[in-house]
C-alpha positions as CSV (number, residue, x, y, z in Angstrom):
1,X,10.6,-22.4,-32.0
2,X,14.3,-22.8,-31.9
3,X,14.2,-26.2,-29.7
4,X,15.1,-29.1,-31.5
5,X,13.3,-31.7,-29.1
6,X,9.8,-31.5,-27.6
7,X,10.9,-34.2,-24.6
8,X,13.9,-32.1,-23.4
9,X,14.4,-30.2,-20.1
10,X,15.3,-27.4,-20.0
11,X,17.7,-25.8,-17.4
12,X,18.9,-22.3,-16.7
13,X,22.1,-21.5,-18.4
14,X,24.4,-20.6,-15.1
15,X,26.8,-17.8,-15.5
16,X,26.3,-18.3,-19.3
17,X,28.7,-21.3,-19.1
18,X,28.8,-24.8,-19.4
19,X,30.3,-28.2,-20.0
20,X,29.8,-30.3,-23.0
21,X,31.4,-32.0,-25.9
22,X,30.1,-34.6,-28.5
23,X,32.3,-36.9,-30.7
24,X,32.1,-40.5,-32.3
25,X,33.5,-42.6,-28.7
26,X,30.6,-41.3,-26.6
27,X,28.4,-44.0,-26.0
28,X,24.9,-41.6,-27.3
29,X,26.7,-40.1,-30.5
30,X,23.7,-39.5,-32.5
31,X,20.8,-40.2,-30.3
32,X,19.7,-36.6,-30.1
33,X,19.3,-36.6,-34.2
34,X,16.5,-38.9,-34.1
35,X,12.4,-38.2,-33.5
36,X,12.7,-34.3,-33.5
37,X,10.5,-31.9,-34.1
38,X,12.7,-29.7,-36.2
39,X,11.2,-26.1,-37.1
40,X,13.0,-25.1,-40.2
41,X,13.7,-21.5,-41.1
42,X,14.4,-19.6,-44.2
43,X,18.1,-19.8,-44.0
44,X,18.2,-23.0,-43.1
45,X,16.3,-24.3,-46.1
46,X,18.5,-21.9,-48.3
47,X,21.2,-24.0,-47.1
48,X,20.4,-27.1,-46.9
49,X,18.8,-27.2,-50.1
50,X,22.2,-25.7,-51.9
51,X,24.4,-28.6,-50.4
52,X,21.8,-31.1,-51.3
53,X,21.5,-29.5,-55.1
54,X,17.8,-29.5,-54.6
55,X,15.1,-26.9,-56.4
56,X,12.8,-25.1,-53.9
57,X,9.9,-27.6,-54.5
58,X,12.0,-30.8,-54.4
59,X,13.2,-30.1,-50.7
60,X,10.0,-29.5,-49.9
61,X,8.7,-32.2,-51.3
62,X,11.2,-34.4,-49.9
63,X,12.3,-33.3,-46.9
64,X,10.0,-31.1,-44.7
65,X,6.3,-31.2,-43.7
66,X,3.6,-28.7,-43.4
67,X,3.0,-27.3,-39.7
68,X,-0.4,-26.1,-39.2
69,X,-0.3,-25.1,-35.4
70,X,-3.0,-22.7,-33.6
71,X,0.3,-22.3,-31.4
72,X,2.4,-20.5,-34.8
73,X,0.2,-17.5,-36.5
74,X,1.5,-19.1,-39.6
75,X,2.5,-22.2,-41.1
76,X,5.3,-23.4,-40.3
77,X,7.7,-26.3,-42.2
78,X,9.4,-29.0,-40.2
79,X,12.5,-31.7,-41.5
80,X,10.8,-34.7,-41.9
81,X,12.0,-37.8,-40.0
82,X,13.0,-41.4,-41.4
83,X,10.0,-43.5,-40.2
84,X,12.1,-46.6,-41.6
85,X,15.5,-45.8,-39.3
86,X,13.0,-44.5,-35.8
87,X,12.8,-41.3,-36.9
88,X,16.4,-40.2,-37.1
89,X,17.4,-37.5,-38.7
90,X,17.5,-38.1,-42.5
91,X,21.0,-36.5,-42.7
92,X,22.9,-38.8,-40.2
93,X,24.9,-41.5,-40.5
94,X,26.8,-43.4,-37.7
95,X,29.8,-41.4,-38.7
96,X,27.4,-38.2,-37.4
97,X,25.6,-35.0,-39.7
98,X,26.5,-36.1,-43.3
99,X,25.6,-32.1,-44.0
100,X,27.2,-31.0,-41.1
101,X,28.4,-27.7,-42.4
102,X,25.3,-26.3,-43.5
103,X,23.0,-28.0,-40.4
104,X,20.2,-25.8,-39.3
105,X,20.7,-23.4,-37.1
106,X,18.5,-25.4,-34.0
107,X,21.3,-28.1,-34.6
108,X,24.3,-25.7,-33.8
109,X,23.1,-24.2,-31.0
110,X,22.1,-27.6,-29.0
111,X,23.0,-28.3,-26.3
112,X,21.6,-24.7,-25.6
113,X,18.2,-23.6,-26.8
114,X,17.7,-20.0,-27.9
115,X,14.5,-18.2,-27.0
116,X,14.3,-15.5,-29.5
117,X,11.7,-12.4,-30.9
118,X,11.8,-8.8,-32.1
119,X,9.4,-6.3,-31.3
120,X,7.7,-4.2,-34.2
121,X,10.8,-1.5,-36.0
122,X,13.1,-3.2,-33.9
123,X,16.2,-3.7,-35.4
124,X,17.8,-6.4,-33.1
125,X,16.0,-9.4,-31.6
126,X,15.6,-10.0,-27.9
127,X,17.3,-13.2,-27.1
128,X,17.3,-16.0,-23.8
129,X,19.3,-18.8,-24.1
130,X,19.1,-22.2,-21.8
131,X,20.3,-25.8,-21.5
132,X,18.2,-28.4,-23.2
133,X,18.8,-31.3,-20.9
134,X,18.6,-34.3,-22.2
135,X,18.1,-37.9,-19.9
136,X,20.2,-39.9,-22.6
137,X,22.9,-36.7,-22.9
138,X,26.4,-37.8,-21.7
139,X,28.0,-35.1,-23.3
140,X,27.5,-33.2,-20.3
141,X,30.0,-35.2,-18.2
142,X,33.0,-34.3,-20.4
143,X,35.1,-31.8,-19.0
144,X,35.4,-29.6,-22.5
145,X,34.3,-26.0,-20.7
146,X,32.6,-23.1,-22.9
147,X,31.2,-19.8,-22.3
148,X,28.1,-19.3,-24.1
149,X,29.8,-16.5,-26.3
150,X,32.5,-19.1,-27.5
151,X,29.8,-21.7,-28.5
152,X,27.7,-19.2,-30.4
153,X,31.3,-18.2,-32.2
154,X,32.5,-22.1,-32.5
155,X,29.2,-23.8,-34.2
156,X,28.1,-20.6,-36.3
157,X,25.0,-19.7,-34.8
158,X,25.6,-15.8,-34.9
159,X,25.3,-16.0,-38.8
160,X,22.2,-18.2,-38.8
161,X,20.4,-15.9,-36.1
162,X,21.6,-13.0,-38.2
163,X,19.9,-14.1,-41.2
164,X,16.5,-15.5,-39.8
165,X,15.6,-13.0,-37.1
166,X,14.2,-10.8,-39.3
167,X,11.8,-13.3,-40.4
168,X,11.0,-14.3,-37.0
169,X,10.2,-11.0,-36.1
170,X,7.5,-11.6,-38.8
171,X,6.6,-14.4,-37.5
172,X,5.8,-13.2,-34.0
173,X,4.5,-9.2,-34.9
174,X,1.5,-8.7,-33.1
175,X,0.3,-6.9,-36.3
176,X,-3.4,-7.4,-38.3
177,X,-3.6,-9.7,-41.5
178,X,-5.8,-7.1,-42.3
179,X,-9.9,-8.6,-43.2
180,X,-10.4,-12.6,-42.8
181,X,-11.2,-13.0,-46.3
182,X,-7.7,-11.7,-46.9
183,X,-5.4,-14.2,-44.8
184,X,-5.6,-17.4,-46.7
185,X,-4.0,-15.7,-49.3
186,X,-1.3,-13.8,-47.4
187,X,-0.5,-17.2,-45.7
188,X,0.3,-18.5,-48.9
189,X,2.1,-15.8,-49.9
190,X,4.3,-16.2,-46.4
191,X,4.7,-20.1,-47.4
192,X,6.2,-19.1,-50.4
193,X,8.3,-16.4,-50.0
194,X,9.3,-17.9,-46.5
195,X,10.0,-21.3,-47.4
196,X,9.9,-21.3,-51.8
197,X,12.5,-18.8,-53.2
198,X,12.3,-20.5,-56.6
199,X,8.3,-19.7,-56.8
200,X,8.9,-16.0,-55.2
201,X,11.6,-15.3,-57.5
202,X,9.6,-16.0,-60.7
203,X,6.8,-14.4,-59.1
204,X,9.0,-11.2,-59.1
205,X,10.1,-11.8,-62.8
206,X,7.2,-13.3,-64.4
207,X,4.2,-11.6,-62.7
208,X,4.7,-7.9,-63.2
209,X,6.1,-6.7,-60.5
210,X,8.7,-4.5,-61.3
211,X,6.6,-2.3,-63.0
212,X,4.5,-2.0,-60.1
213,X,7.5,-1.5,-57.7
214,X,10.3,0.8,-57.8
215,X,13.8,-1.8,-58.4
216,X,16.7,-0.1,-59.1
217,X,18.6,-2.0,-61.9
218,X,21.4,-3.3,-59.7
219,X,18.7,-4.3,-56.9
220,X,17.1,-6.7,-59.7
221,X,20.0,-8.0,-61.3
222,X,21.1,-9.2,-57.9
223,X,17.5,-10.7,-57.0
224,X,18.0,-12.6,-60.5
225,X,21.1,-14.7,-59.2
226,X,21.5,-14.2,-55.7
227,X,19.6,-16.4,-53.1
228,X,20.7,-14.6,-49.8
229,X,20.0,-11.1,-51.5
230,X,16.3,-12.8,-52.7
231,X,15.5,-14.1,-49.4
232,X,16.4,-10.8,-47.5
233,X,14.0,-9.2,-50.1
234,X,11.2,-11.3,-49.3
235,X,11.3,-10.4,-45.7
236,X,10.8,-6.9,-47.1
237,X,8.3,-7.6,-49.1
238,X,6.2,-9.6,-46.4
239,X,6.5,-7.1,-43.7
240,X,4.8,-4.5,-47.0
241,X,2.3,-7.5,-48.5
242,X,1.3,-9.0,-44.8
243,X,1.0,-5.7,-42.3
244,X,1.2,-2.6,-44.8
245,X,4.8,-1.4,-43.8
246,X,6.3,1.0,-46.3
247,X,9.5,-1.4,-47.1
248,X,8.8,-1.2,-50.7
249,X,8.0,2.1,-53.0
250,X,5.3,1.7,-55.3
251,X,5.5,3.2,-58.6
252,X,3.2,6.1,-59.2
């Protein structure tokens, strides 16, 4: 899910180091931000939408595209390409990312692809990293030398994986939907509270639901202005609303 291009190779990641760098003078600046297949997560939308100054529903609208996949127990939302520039990126330019500090986290980590789930009542996800190899890549010849460690540190993955692994352990729990006449509407509840933290937060504040839940006071104020507290939230409530977990008290 984390691998920006379908068309790559993919090599073992030797002795967890490498050499790579990418800048404006190398002949194939750019060329790996064109015709992806870009898997977006929460946190990634939650950024990218904030530097673009965009609602929920307009960046959806706008920039992604529905992913319904017998491959993903869920849908899924990809960035939609430019048909009109060859399906580059939407977001660069010939002077490179023109959102560069709040790219998705599939875009810092390339060169290296991150393999990535967490068991059920895990707490931390179980991780494989690789090269993804690419024909046209020459920004394996330059003799810039990392460890994987310094990589992860330099192009602010750790953060990213931080704050979308809990959904991906979602995403992959082995865990019932519960009856078939139930899951269309939980994957529309996962759509929005995945994807849609405009819609989830008034469905917190305009449906009832804190007096059907036990919110402390400071809890809600913070879900009233604060995205990264909302989204966290929302992985709590899907793991309760999805599979049953007790991540949310009830009143009564």
């Amino acid at each position: 899910m984390d691998s920006p291009r379908e068309e790559a190779a993919f090599r073992p990641l030797m002795d967890n180091r490498f050499h790579f760098a990418c800048h404006r003078e190398i002949p194939c600046f750019t060329q790996c931000c064109a015709r992806l297949r870009l898997i977006l997560a929460p946190y990634d939308i939650l950024r990218m939408k904030r530097r673009l100054g965009l609602s929920s529903d307009q960046f959806l609208t706008e920039h992604t595209e529905t992913v319904i996949d017998p491959h993903h127990r869920f849908p899924m939302v990809q960035l939609k390409m430019n048909r009109e520039t060859k399906g580059a990126c939407p977001f660069v330019s010939s002077e490179g990312c023109t959102i560069y500090e709040d790219r998705p986290e599939a875009c810092r980590l390339y060169p290296i692809g991150r393999a990535s789930a967490m068991a059920d009542g895990a707490r931390e996800a179980q991780e494989k990293f690789f090269m993804v190899a690419e024909s046209h890549c020459l920004g394996f010849r330059e003799k810039k030398a990392w460890t994987l460690e310094e990589w992860l540190d330099h192009e602010g993955v750790k953060k990213y994986a931080a704050m979308n692994d809990p959904w991906r352990g979602i995403v992959t729990s082995a865990r019932s939907l519960g009856p078939t006449a139930h899951i269309e509407k939980k994957h529309q509840m996962f759509f929005m509270a995945s994807y849609n933290l405009d819609r989830f937060r008034d469905f917190l504040f305009n449906s009832g639901f804190f007096d059907r839940f036990q919110i402390d006071s400071g809890l809600k104020e913070e879900l009233g202005r604060d995205d990264v507290t909302l989204m966290r939230f929302a992985f709590d409530w899907l793991r309760f609303s999805l599979f049953g977990e007790k991540t949310i008290r009830m009143n009564g």
